[in-house]
PAVEXLO-989442 format. One line per field, with one value per residue: residue number from 1; residue in one letter; chain; z, y, x of N, C-alpha, C, O in turn. Coordinates in nm, 2 decimals. Layout:
# residues N
i = [NUM|...]
aa = [A|...]
ch = [A|...]
n.z = [Z|...]
n.y = [Y|...]
n.x = [X|...]
ca.z = [Z|...]
ca.y = [Y|...]
ca.x = [X|...]
c.z = [Z|...]
c.y = [Y|...]
c.x = [X|...]
o.z = [Z|...]
o.y = [Y|...]
o.x = [X|...]
//
This chain:
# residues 91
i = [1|2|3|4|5|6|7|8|9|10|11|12|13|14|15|16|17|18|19|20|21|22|23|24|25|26|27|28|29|30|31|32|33|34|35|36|37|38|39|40|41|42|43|44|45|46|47|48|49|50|51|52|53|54|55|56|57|58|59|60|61|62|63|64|65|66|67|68|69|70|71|72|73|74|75|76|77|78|79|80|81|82|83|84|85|86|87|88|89|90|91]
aa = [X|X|X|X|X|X|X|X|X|X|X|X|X|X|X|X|X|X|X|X|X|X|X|X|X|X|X|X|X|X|X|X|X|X|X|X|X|X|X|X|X|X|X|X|X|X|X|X|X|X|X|X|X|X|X|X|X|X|X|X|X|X|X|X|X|X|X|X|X|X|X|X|X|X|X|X|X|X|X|X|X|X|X|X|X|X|X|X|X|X|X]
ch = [A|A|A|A|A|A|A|A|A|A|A|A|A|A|A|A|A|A|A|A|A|A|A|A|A|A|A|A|A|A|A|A|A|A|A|A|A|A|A|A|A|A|A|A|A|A|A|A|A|A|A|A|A|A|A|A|A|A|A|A|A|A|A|A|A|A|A|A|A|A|A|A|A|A|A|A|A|A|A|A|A|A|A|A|A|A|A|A|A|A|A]
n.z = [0.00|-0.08|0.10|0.05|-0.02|-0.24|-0.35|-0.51|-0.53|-0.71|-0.79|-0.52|-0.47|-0.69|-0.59|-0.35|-0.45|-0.57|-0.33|-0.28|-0.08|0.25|0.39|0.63|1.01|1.06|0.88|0.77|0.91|0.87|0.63|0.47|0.48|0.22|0.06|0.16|0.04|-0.24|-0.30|-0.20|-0.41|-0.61|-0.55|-0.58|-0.83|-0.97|-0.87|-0.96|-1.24|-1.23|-1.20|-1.40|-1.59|-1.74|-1.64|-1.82|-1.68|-1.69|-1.62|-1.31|-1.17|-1.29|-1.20|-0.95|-0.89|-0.92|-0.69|-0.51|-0.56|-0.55|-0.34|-0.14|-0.21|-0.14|0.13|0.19|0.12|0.35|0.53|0.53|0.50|0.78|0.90|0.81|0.98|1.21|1.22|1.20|1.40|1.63|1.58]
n.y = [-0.12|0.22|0.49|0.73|0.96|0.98|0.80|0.79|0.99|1.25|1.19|1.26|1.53|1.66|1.66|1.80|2.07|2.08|2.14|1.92|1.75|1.81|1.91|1.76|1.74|1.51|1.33|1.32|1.22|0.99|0.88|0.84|0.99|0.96|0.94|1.19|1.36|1.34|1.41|1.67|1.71|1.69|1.90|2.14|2.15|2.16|2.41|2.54|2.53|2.63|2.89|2.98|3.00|3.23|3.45|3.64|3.98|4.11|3.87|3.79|3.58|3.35|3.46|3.47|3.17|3.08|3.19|3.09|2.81|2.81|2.93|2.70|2.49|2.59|2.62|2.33|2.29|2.42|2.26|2.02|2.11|2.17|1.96|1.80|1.91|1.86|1.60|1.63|1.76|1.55|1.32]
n.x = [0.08|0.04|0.22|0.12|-0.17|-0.26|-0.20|0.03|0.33|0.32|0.05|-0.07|0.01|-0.14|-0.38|-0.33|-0.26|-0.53|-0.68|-0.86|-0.74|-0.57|-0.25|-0.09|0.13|0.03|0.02|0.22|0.40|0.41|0.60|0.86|1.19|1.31|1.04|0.98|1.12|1.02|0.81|0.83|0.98|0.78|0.60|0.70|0.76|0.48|0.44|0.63|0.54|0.29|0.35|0.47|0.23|0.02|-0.17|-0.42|-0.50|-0.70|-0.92|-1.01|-1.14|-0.96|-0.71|-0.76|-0.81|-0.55|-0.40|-0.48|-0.44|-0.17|-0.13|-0.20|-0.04|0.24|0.19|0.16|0.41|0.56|0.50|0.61|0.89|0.88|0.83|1.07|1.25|1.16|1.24|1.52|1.60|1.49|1.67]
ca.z = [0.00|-0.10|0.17|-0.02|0.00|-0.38|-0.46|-0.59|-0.51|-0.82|-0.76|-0.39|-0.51|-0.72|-0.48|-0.26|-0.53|-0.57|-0.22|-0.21|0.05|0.35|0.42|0.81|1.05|1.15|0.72|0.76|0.97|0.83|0.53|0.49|0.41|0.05|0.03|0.19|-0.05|-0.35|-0.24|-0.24|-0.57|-0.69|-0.53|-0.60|-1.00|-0.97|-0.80|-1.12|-1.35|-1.19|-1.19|-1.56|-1.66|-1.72|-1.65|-1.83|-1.57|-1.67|-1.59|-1.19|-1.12|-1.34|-1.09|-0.79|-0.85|-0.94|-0.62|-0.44|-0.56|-0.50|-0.17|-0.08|-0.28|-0.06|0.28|0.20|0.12|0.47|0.63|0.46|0.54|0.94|0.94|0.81|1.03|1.36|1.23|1.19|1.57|1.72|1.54]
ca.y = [0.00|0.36|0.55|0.88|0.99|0.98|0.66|0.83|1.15|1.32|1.19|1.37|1.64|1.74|1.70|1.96|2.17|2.11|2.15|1.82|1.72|1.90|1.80|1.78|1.71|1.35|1.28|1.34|1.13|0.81|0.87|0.84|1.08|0.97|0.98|1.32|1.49|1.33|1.49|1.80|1.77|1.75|2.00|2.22|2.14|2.21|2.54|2.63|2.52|2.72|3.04|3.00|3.00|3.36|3.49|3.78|4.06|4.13|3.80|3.83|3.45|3.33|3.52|3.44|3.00|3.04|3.24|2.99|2.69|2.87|2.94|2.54|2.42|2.68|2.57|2.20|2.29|2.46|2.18|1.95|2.18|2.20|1.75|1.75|1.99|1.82|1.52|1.63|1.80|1.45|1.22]
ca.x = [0.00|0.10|0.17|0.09|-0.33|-0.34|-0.13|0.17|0.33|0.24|-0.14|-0.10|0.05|-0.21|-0.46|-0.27|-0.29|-0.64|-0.77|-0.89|-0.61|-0.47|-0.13|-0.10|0.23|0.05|0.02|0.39|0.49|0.43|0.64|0.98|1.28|1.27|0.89|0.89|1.15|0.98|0.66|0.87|1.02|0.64|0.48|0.79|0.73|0.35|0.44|0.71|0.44|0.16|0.38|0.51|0.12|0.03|-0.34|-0.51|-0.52|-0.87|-0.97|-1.00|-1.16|-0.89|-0.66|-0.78|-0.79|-0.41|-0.35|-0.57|-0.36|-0.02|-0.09|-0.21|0.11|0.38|0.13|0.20|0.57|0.60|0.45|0.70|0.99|0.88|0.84|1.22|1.34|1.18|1.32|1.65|1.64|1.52|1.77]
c.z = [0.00|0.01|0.13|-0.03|-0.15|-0.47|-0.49|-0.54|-0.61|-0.80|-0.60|-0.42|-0.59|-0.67|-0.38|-0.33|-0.59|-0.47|-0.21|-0.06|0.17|0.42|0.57|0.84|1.05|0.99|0.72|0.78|0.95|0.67|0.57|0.44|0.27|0.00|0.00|0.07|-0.22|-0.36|-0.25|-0.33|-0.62|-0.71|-0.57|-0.77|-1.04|-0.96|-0.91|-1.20|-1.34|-1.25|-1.35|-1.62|-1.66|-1.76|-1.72|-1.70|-1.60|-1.61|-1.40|-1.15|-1.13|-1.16|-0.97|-0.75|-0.87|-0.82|-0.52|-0.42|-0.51|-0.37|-0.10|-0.08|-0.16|0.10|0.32|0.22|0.24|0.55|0.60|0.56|0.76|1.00|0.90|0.93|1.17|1.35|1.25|1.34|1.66|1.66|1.59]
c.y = [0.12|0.44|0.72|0.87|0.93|0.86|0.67|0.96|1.26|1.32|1.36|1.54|1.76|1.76|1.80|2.03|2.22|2.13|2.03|1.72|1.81|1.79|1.90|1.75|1.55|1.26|1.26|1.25|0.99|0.81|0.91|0.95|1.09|1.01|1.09|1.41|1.40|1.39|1.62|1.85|1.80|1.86|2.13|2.23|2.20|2.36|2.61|2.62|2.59|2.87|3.05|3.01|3.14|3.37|3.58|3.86|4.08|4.02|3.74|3.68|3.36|3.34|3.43|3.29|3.02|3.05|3.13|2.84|2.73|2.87|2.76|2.48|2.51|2.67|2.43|2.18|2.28|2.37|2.05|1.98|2.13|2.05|1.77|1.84|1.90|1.67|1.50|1.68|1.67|1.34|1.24]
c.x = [0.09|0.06|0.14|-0.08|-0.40|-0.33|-0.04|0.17|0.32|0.07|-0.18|-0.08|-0.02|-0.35|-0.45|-0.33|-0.42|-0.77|-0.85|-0.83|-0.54|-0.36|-0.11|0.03|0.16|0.02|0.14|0.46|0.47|0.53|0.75|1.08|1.25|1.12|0.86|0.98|1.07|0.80|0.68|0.88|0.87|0.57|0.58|0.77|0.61|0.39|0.50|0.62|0.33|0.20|0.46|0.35|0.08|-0.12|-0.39|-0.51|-0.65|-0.96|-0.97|-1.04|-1.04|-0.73|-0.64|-0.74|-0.65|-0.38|-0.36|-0.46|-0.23|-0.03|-0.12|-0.13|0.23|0.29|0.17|0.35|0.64|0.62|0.56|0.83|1.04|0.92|0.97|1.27|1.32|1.22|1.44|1.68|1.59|1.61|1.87]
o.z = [0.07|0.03|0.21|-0.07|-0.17|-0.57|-0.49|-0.52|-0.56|-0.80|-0.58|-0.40|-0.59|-0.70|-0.35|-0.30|-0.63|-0.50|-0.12|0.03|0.14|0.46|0.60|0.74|1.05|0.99|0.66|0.71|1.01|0.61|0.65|0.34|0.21|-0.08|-0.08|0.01|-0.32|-0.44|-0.30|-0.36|-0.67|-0.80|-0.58|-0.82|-1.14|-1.06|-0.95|-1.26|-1.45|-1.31|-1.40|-1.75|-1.55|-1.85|-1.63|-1.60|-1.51|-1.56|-1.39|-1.07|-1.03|-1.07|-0.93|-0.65|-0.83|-0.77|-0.47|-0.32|-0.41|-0.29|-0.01|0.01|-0.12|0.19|0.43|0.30|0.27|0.64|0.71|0.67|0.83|1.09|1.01|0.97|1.23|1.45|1.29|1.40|1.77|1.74|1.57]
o.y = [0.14|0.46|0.82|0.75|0.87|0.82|0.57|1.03|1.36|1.41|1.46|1.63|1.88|1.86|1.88|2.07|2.33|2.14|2.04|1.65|1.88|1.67|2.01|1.72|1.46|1.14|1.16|1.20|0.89|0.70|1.00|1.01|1.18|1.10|1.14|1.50|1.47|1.38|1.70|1.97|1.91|1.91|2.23|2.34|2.27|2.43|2.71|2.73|2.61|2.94|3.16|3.02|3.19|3.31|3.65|3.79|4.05|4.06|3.63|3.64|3.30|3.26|3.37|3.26|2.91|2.95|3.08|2.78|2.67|2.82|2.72|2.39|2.44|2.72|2.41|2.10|2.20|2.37|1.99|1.92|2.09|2.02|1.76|1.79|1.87|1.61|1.40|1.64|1.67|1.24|1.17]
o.x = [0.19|-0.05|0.14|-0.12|-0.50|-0.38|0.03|0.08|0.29|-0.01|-0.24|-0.15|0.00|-0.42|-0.54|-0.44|-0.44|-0.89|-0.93|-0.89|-0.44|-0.37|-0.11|0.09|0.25|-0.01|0.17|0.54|0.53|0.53|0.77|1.04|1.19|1.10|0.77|0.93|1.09|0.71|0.59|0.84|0.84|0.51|0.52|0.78|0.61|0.37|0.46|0.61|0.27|0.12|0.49|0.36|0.11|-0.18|-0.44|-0.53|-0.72|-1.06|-0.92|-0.95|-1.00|-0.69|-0.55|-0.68|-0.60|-0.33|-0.26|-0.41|-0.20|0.05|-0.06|-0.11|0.32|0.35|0.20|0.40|0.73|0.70|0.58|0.86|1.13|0.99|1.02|1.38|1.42|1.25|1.49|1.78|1.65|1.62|1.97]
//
C-alpha cells in the first residue's frame, strides 16, 4: 500500500494543489525521508508550472484560483519543510 493519500506522489501532489487534500504534520509522519522529499520535488514542480502560466489581468476569477492553488502548494511545502526539520532536531 502507497503511503501517499493519492497513490503516488504526483497523484498527492495534485490533490494539494487542488484542495482536495490538506497535508498535516501526523500525514507526515508516516512517510519516509525519501517519500517526503519526492513529495517535495512534486509540489515544487506544480508550483514552477503554476507560476510559468500567465493569467489575463482582466480576468480576476482566473486570478484568484491560481492564487488559491499557489498558496495550498507553498502551505504544504512549509509543512513539509517544518516535518524535516523536527526530524533532523530529534535524530
Amino acid at each position: 500500500m502507497s503511503p501517499y493519500m493519492g497513490g503516488s506522489a504526483p497523484a498527492m501532489a495534485s490533490q494539494v494543489s487542488d484542495g482536495y487534500t490538506l497535508v498535516s504534520a501526523v500525514q507526515l509522519k508516516r512517510l519516509t525521508d525519501p517519500e517526503l522529499d519526492l513529495l517535495q520535488a512534486e509540489l515544487e514542480r506544480m508550483l514552477r508550472d503554476l507560476r510559468s502560466v500567465i493569467v489575463p489581468l482582466d480576468d480576476v476569477p482566473a486570478i484568484q484560483a491560481r492564487q488559491r492553488r499557489m498558496t495550498r502548494i507553498t502551505g504544504a511545502l512549509q509543512q513539509i519543510q517544518m516535518a524535516k526539520s523536527k526530524r533532523r532536531r530529534s535524530a
